[in-house]
C-alpha positions as CSV (number, residue, x, y, z in Angstrom):
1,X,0.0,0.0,0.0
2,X,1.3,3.1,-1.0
3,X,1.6,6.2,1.3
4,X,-1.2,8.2,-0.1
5,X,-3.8,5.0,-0.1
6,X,-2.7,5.1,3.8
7,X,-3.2,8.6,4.3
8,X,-6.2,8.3,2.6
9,X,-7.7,5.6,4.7
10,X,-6.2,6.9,7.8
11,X,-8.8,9.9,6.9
12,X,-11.4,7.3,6.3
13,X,-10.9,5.9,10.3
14,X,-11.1,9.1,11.3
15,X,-14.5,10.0,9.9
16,X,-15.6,6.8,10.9
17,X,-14.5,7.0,14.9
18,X,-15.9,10.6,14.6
19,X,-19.2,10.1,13.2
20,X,-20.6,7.0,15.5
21,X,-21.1,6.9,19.1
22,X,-19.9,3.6,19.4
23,X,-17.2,1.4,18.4
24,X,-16.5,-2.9,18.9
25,X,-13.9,-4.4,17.8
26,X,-14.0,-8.2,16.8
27,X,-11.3,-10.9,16.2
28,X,-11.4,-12.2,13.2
29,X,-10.5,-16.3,13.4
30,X,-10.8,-17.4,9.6
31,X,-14.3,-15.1,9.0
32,X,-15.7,-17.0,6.0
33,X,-16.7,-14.3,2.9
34,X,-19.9,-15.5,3.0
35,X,-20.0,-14.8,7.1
36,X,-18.8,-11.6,6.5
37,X,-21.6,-10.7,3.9
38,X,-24.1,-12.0,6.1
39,X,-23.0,-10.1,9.3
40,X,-23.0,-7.0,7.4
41,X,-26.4,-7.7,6.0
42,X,-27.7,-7.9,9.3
43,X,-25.7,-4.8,10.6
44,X,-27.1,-2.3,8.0
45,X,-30.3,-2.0,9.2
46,X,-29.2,-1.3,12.7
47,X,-26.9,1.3,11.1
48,X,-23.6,-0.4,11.7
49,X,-20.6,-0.9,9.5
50,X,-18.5,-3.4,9.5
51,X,-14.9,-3.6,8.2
52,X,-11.4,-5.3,8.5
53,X,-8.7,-2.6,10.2
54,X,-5.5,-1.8,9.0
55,X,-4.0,-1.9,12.8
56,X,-1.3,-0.1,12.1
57,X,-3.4,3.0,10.3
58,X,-6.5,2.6,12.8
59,X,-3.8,3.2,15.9
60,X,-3.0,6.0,14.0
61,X,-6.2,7.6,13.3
62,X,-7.7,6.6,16.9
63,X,-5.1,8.5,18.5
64,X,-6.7,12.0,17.7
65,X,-10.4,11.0,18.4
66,X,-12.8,10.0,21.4
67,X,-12.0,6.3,21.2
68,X,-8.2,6.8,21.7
69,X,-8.4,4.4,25.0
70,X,-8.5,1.3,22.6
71,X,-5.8,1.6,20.7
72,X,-4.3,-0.9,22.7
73,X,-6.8,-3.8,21.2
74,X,-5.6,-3.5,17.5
75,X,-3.9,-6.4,18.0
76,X,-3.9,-9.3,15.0
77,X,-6.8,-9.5,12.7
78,X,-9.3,-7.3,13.8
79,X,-12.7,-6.2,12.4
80,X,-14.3,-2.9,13.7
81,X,-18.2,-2.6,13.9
82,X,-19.4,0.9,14.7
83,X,-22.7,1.9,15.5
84,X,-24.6,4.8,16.8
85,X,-27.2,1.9,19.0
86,X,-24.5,-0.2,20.7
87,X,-27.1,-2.6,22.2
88,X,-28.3,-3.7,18.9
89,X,-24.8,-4.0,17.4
90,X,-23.6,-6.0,20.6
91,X,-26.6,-8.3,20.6
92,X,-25.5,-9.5,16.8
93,X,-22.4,-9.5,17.6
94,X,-22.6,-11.7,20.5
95,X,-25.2,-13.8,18.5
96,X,-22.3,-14.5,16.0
97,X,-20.0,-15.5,18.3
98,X,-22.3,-17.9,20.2
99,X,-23.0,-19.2,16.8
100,X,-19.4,-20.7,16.1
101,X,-18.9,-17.9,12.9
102,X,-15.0,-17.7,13.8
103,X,-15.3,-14.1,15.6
104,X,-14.4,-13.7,19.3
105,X,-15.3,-10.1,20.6
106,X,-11.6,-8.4,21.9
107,X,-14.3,-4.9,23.4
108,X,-14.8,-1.8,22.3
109,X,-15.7,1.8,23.6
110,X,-19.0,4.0,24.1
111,X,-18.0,7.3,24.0
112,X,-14.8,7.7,26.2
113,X,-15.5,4.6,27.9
114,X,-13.7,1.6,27.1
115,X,-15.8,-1.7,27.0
116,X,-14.2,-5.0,28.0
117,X,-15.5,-8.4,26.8
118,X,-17.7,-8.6,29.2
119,X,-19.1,-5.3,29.1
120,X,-20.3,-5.9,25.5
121,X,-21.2,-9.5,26.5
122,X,-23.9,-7.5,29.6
123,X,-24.9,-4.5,27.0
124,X,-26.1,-7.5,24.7
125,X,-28.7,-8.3,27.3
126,X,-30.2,-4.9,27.5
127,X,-33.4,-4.1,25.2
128,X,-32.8,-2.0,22.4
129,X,-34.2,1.3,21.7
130,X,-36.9,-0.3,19.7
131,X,-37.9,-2.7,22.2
132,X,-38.1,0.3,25.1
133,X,-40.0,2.4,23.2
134,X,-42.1,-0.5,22.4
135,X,-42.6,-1.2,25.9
136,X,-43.6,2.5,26.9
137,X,-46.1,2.0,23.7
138,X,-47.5,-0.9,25.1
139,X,-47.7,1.0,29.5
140,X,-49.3,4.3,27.7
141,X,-52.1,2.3,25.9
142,X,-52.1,-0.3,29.0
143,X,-53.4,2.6,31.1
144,X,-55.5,4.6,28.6
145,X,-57.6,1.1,28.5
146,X,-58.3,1.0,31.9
147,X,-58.9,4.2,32.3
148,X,-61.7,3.8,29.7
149,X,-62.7,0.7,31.1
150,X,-63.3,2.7,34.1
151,X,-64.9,5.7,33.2
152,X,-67.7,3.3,31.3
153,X,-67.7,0.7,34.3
154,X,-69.9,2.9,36.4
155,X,-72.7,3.5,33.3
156,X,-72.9,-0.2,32.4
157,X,-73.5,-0.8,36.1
158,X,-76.8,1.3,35.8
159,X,-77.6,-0.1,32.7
160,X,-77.4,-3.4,34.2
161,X,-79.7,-2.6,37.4
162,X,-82.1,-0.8,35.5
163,X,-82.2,-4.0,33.2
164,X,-82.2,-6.2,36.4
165,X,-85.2,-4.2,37.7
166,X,-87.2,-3.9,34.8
167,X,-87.4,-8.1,34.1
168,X,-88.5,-8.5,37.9
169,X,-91.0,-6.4,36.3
């Protein structure tokens, strides 16, 4: 590689570790192509990317940005998965590695905060953003059903006594 095709993607790191909030990195142990195509696939709609480091460049380029407490962990072949939800990107990733796909999760960062195994292992278990907002979907409508349950329980009460009283009728 030529100096200006590192310069260049020493650039591209950079806009990559500035533009997401969240950063894993991944160990690659013989990822097949047709893994790789697959774990991107699944990625993209969480808004991840997914891509093979340079080590050498990505120490570089991580230096000068907010993840510059992993440089330490771009150590032999290493994939980087960014993201801007970190629970979604975790829970594949952790999925993936469960699954025998030849990746072992080395950690990653959130912010300033360097992740260990294990804290990307535990984010994996939280809900997602979608499944949160889902669940405060399904409390708001929970209680607006009982509160029109209720409001009409009182009405159907009379309707029923009145009914009750006119068959004795």
């Amino acid at each position: 590689m030529d100096r200006i095709s590192k310069e260049k993607l020493i650039v591209d790191y950079n806009k990559l570790f500035d533009q997401y909030k969240s950063i894993f990195l991944v160990k690659n142990l013989g990822l097949s192509v047709v893994d790789s195509k697959l774990i991107r696939a699944k990625l993209k709609p969480a808004g991840a990317k997914f891509i093979v480091a340079k080590n050498s460049l990505a120490k570089i380029a991580v230096a000068k940005t907010k993840f510059a407490n992993i440089e330490s962990l771009f150590v032999g072949p290493v994939v980087m998965a960014y993201a801007d939800d970190p629970v979604a990107v975790s829970k594949l990733l952790v999925e993936f590695c469960k699954e025998g796909r030849k990746l072992e999760i080395i950690g990653g960062a959130m912010g300033e905060k360097q992740l260990s195994k294990g804290d990307v292992v535990h984010l994996s278990q939280l809900p997602t953003e979608d499944e949160v907002r889902a669940k405060l979907i399904g409390l708001v409508n929970a209680a607006a059903s009982k509160l029109v349950t209720v409001l009409k329980e009182p009405g159907s009460k009379l309707a029923r006594v009145i009914k009750a009283y006119a068959e004795k009728q």
